[in-house]
C-alpha positions as CSV (number, residue, x, y, z in Angstrom):
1,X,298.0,28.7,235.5
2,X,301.0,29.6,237.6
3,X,303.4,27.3,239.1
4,X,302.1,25.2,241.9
5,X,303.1,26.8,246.0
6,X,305.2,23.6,247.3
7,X,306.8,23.4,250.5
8,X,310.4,22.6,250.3
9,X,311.7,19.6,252.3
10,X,314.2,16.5,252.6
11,X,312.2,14.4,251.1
12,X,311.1,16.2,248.2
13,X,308.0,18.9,247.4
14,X,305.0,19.2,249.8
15,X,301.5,20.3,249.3
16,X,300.2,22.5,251.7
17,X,296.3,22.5,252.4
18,X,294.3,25.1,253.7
19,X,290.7,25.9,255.0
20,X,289.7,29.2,256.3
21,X,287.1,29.8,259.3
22,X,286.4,33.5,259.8
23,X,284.5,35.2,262.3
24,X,282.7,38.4,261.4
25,X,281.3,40.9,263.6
26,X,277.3,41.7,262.3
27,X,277.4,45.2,261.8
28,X,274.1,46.0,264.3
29,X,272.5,48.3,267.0
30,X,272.4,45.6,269.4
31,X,273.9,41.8,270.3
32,X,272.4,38.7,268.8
33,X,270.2,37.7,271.9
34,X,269.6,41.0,274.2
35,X,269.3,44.6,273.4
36,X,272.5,45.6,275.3
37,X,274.7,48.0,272.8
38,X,277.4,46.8,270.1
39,X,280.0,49.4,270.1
40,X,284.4,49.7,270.1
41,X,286.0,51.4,272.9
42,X,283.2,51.8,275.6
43,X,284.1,51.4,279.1
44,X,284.5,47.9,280.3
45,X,281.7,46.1,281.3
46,X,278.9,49.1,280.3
47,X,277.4,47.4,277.4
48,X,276.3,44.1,279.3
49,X,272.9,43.1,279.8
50,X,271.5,40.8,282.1
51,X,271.4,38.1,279.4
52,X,275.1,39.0,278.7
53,X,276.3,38.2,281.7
54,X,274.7,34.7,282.3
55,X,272.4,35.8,285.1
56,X,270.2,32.5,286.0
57,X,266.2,32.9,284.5
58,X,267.4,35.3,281.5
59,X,266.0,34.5,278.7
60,X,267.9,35.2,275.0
61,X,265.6,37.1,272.2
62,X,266.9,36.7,269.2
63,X,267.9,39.7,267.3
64,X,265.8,40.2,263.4
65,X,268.9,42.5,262.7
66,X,271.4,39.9,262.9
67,X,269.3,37.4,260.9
68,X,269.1,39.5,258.2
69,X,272.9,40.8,257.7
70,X,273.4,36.6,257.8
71,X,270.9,36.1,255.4
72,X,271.9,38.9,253.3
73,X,276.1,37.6,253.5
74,X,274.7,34.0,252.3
75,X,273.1,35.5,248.9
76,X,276.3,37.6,248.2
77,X,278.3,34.6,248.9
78,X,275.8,32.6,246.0
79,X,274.9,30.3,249.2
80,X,272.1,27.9,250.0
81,X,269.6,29.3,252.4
82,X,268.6,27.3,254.6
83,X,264.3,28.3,256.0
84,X,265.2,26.0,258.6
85,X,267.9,26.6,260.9
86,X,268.8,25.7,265.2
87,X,270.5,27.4,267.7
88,X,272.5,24.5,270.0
89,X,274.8,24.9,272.9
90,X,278.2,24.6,272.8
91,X,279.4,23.8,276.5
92,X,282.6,24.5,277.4
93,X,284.4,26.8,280.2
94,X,286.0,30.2,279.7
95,X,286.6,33.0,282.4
96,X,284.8,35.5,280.1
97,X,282.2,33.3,279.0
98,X,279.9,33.6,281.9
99,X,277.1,31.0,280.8
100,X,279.2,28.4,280.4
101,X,278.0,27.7,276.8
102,X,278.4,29.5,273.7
103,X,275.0,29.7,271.6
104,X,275.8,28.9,268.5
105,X,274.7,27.0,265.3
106,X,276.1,23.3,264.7
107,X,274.0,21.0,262.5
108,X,271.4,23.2,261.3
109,X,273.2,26.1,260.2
110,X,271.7,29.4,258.8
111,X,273.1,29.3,255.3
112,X,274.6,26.5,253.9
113,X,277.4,25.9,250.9
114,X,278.5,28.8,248.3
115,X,282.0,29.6,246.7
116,X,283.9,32.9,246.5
117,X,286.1,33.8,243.4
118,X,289.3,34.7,244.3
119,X,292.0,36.9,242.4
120,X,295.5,35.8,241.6
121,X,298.5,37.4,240.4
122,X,298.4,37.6,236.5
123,X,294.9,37.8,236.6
124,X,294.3,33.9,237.5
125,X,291.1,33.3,238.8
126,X,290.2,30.4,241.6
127,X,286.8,29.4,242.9
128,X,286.7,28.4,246.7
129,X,284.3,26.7,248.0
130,X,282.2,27.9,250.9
131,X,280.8,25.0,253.5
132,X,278.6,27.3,256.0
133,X,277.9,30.5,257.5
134,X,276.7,29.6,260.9
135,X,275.5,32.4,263.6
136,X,277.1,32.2,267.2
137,X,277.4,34.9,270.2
138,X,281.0,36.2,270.9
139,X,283.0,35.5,274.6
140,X,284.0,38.2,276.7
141,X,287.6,39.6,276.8
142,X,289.9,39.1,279.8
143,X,292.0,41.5,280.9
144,X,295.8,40.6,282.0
145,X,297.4,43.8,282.0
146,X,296.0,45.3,285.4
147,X,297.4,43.1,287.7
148,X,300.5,40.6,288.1
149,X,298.1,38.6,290.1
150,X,294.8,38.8,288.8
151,X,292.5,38.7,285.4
152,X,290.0,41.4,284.9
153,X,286.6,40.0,282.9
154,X,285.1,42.6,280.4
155,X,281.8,41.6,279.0
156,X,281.4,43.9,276.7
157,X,281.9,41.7,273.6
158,X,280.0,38.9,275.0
159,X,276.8,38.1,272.9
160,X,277.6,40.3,270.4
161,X,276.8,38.3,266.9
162,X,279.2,36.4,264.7
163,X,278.9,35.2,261.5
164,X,281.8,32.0,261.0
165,X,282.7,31.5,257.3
166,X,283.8,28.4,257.1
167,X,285.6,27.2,253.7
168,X,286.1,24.2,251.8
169,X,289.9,23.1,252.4
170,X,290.7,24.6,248.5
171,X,293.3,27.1,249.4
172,X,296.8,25.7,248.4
173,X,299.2,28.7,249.1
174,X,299.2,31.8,251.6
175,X,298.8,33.6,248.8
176,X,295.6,31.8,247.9
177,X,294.5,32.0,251.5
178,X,295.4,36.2,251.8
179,X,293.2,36.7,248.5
180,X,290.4,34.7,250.0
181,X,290.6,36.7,253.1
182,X,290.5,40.3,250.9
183,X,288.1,39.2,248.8
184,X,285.8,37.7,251.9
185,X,286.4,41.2,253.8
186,X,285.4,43.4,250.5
187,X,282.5,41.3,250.0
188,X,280.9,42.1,253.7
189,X,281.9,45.5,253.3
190,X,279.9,45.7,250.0
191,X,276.8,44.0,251.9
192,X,277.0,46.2,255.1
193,X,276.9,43.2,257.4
194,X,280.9,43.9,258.6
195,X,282.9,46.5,258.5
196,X,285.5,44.1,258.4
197,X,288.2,46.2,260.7
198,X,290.6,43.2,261.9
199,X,292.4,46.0,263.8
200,X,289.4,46.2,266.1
201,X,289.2,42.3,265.8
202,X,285.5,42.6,263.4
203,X,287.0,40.3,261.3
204,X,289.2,37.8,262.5
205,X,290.2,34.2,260.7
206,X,291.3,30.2,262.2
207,X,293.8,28.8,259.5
208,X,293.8,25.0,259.4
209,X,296.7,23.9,258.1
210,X,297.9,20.4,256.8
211,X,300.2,18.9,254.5
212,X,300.7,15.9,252.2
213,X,302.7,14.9,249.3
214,X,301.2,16.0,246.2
215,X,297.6,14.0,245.5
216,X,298.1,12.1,248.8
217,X,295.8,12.0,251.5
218,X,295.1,15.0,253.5
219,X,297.2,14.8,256.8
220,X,296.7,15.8,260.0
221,X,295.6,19.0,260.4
222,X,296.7,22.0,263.0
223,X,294.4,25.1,263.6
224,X,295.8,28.6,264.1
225,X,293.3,29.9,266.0
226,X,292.3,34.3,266.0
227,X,294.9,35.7,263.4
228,X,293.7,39.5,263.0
229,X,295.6,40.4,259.8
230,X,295.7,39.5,255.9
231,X,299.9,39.1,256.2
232,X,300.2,37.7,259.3
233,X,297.7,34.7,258.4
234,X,300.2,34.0,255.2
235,X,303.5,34.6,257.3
236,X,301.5,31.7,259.8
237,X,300.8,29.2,257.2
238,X,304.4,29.5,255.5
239,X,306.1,29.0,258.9
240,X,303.3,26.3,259.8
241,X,303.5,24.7,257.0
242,X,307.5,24.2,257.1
243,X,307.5,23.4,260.9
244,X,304.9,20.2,259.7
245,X,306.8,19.2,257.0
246,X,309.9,19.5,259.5
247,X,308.2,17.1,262.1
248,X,307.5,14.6,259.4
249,X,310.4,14.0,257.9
250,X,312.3,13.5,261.2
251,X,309.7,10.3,261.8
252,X,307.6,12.6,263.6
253,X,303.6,13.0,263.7
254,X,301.3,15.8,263.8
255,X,299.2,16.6,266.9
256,X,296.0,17.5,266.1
257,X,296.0,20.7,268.0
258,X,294.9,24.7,268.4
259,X,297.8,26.9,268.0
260,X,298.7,30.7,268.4
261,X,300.4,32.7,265.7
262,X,303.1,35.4,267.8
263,X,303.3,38.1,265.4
264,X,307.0,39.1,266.7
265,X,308.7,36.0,266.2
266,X,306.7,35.0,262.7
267,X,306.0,31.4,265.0
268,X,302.9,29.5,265.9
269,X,303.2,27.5,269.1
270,X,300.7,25.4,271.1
271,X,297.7,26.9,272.7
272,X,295.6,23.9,273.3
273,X,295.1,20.2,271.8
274,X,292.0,20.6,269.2
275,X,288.5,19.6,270.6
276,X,286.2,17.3,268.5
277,X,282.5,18.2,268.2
278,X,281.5,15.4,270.9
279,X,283.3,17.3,273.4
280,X,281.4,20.1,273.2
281,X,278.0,18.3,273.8
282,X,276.1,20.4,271.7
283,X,272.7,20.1,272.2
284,X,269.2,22.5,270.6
285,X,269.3,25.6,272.8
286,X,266.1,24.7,275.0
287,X,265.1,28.5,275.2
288,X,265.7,28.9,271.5
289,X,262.9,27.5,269.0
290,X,264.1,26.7,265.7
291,X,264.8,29.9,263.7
292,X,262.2,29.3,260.6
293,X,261.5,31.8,257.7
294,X,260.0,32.2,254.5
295,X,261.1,31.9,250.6
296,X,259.5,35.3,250.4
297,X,261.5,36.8,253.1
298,X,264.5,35.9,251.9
299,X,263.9,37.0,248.2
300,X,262.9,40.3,249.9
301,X,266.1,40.5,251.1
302,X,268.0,39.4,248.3
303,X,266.3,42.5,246.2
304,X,268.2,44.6,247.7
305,X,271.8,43.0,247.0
306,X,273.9,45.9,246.0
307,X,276.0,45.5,242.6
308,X,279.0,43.2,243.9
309,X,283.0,43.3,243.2
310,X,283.2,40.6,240.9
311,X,279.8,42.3,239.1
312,X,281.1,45.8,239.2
313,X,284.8,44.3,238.2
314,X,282.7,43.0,234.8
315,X,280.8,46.3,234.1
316,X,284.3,48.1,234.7
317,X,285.5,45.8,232.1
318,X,282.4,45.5,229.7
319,X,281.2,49.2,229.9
320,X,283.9,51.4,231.2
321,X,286.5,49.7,228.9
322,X,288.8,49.1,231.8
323,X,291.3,46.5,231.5
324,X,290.7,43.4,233.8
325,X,293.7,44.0,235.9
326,X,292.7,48.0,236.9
327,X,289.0,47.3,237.2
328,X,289.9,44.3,239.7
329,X,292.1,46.7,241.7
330,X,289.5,49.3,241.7
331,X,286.8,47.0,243.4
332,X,289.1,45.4,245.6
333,X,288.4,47.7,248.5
334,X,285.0,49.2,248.9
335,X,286.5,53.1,250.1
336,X,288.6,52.8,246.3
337,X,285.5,51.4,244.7
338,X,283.4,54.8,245.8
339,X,286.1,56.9,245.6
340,X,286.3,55.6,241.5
341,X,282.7,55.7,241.1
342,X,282.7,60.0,242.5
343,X,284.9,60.8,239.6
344,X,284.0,58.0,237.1
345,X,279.9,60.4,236.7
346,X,282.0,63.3,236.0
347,X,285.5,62.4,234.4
348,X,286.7,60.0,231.4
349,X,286.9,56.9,233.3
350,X,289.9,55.6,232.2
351,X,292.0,58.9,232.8
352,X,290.5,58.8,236.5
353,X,291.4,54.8,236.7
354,X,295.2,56.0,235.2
355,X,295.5,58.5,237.8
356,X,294.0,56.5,240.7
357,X,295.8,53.2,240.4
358,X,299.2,55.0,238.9
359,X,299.7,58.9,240.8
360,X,297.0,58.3,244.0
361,X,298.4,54.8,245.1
362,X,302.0,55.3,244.2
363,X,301.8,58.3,246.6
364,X,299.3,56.3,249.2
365,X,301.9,53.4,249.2
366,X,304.9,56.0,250.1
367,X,302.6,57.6,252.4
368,X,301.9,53.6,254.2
369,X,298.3,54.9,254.1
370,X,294.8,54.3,252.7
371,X,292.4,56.1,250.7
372,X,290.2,57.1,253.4
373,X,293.5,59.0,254.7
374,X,294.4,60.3,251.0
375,X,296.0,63.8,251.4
376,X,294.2,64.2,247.9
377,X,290.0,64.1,247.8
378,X,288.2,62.5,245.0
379,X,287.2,66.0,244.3
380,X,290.5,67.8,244.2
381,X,291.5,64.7,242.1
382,X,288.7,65.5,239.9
383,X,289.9,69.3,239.8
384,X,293.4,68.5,238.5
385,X,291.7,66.2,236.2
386,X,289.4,68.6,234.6
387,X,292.4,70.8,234.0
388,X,294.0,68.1,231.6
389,X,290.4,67.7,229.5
390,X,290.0,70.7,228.7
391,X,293.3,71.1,227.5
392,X,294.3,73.9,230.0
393,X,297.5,71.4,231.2
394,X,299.2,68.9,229.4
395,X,299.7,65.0,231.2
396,X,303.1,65.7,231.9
397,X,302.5,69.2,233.9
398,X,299.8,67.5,235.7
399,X,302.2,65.3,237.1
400,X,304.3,68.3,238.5
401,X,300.8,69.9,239.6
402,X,300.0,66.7,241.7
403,X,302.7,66.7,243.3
404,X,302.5,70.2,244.8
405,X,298.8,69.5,245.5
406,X,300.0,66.5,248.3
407,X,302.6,69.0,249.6
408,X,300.5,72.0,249.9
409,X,296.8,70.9,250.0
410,X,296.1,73.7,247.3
411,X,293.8,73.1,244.6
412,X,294.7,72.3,241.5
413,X,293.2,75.6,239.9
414,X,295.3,78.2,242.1
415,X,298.5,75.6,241.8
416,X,298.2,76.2,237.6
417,X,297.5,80.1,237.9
418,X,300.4,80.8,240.8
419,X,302.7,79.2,238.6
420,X,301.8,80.2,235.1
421,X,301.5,76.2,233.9
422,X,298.5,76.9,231.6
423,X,299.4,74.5,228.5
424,X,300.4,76.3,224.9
425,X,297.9,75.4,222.4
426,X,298.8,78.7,220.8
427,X,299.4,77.4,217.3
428,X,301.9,80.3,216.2
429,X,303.4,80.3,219.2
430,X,304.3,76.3,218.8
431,X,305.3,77.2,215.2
432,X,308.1,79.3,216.5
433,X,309.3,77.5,218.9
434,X,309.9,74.3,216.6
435,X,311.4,76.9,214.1
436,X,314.0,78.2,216.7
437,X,315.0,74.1,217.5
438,X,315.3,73.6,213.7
439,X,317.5,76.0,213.4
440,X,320.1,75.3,216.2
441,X,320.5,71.7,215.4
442,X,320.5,72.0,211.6
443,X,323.0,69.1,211.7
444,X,320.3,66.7,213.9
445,X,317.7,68.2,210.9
446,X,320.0,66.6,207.9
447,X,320.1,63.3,209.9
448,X,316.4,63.2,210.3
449,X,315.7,63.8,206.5
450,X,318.7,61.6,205.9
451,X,316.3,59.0,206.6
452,X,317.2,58.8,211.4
453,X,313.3,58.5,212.1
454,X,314.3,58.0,215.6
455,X,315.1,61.9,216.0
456,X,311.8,62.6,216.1
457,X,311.5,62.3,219.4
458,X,314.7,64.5,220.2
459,X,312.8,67.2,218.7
460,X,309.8,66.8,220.4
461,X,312.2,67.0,223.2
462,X,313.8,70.5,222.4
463,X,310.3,71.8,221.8
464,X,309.1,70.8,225.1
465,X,312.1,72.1,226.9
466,X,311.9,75.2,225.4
467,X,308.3,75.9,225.9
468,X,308.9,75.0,229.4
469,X,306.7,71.6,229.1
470,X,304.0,73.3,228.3
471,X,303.2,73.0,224.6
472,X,300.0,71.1,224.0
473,X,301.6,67.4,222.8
474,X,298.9,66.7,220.3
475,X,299.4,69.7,218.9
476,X,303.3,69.8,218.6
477,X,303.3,66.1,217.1
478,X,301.3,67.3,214.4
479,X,303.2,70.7,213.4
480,X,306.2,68.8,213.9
481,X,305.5,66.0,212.0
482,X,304.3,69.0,209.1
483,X,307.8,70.9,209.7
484,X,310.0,68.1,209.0
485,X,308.1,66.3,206.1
């Protein structure tokens, strides 16, 4: 177990505490209560239904979709599900929230608690613990940036169906708190029932933040509400964190309040003071009976659970022969996951996890890019790969041929031809060339039989060089090794 985060202050170490509420966008045709259209980047205001907009007499339907992609996240999450479940009203006032109430879920919630494994550096493992997936309808969006004077209303995103993911207060670092969040966002993306893009805001998380001395009682706790990125809720809980410890060693106390993380300063500052449940007055949503299903249905729906990271990361580990580490960066991203699995039917699995998470991601990390926007295809991968099994290049050229495959977009076929790179596994033609190196370092020769083991390699050096890198290295260790017995 590595050493312990701890907050630096005045007064000695600090313990920060965190829990984790994240609100995921259902991946659906249509919102949770009308049949208006769930979609990024349509004009404002032309996915609204009457519903949507809070007209008086509408009435909500609720959307089978969206039950089932909550359903479906509670088994993957190893949650209770709950057959019973209530939709309340949560009254408060927003410009973009045109009812003047949020449907949501409060004490009856759809799925109930779970935990979530998360991954550490140095392959330390942590269970979190998960305390409720409730459903709720989205607000709409207002819109500042037409007018000095004025605020636009788009209602495009009102209605459309959350799923909050609300965790135990476990996490005890950023770093605990970013892994949750990755691990969270791959696990929906497994499911289909996200697609977890917090650049379009599908996945967006509320940090609440506290600290205490070490085994103390938990203190006062701030919330930092709508962070849309994996780095920026860490860089907000290291700054919060230290601006909490700051207050309470001056003889200060902590508010308990809703606060905004600014992205260009690294600060949170006050948004709003935090709201207790009472002064929502949440009541049962009078036009909503209680939500009731079957065992069956939801075993139904759990036989079709797809194999999961931490299942897949096992059978990497178990059947593939993967070390821990590489198989837990393979699942860690659903696009690497597939991209592994493509080459993994046809290639020796752990060449293609050697070239993936060593080559491919030291050239995606130069690149600041992905590996849905890899300049090099799982199957031109799989090409260059192909080449080094059957012996046609060695590991070394392949390197060189990789290279030129970003840089041109060539295959790695025409790359090996244009350039004459086939690999030497011409036995006689090996012979010679260790002959010829023998013979100009004669004094290097007398060393090495002297008893210098260590030469060894310099010869397999000269060969190589001479051969142009190209001699088969199996090949030239063993006629070497026969030479200068």
């Amino acid at each position: 177990m590595g050493t312990p985060y701890r907050v630096k202050g005045n007064t000695g170490d600090w313990e920060v505490v965190i829990g984790l509420e994240v609100h995921a966008q259902i991946t659906s045709e249509s919102k949770l209560f009308s049949g208006a259209a769930v979609g990024f980047g349509a004009e404002t205001n032309q996915n609204v239904s009457f519903v949507d907009a809070g007209m008086p007499g509408m009435l909500p339907v609720i959307n089978e979709k969206c039950i089932e992609q909550a359903v479906r996240t509670g088994l993957g999450l190893g949650a209770q599900i709950n057959l019973t479940s209530v939709f309340d009203r949560k009254n408060y006032f927003y410009a973009d929230l045109p009812q003047g109430y949020q449907i949501s879920q409060f004490l009856d919630p759809i799925v109930g608690k779970g935990e979530l494994i998360i991954d550490l550096a140095g392959g330390e493992q942590r269970t979190i613990g998960v305390t409720r997936l409730h459903l709720e309808q989205d607000a709409g969006k207002s819109l500042h940036e037409h007018s000095p004077k004025f605020t636009f209303i788009d209602l495009n995103r009102s209605g459309v169906a959350l799923m909050e993911i609300v965790s135990e207060p476990d996490m005890r670092s950023p770093e605990e708190a970013g892994a949750y969040l990755k691990k969270l966002r791959t696990i929906v993306q497994y499911l289909g029932t996200c697609d977890g893009d917090m650049d379009k805001g599908n996945l967006r998380c509320d940090a609440n933040i506290s600290v205490r001395k070490p085994g103390a009682e938990l203190g006062t706790r701030c919330e930092i509400k709508n962070v849309n990125s994996v780095k920026f809720v860490m860089k907000a809980i290291e700054f919060e964190a230290q601006r909490q410890v700051e207050i309470i060693e001056a003889g200060g106390v902590i508010e308990q309040e809703t606060r905004l993380f600014d992205a260009t300063t690294g600060e949170t500052r006050t948004m709003r003071s935090k709201e207790n449940a009472h002064d929502y007055r949440y009541f049962p949503d009078p036009d909503l009976l209680p939500l009731i299903f079957t065992q069956e249905y939801v075993d139904a729906i759990r036989a079709t659970l797809p194999e999961l990271p931490d299942q897949k990361r096992a059978r990497y580990v178990a059947d593939l022969g993967l070390s821990p580490y590489d198989a837990g960066v393979l699942v860690a991203e659903k696009a690497t996951t597939e991209y592994f699995e493509r080459l993994s039917a046809t290639h020796d699995p752990k060449l293609v996890s050697n070239w993936m998470t060593g080559e491919l991601f030291g050239r995606l990390n130069k690149l600041g890019v992905d590996i849905e926007q890899s300049p090099i295809s799982s199957e031109q991968l799989g090409g260059l790969l192909a080449l080094i099994e059957d012996n046609t290049i060695s590991g070394k050229i392949a390197k060189t041929v990789f290279e030129q495959m970003c840089e041109t977009g060539k295959p790695a076929k025409q790359i090996v031809a244009d350039e004459g790179l086939v690999q030497v596994t011409d036995t006689g033609a090996i012979d010679a060339a260790i002959d010829a190196v023998m013979a100009e370092n004669a004094d290097k020769l007398a060393e090495y039989r002297s008893g210098k083991d260590k030469l060894f390699g310099f010869f397999v050096g000269q060969v190589m060089k001479a051969t142009g890198g190209k001699a088969n290295p199996a090949m030239l260790n063993d006629l070497l090794k026969k030479k200068l017995s």
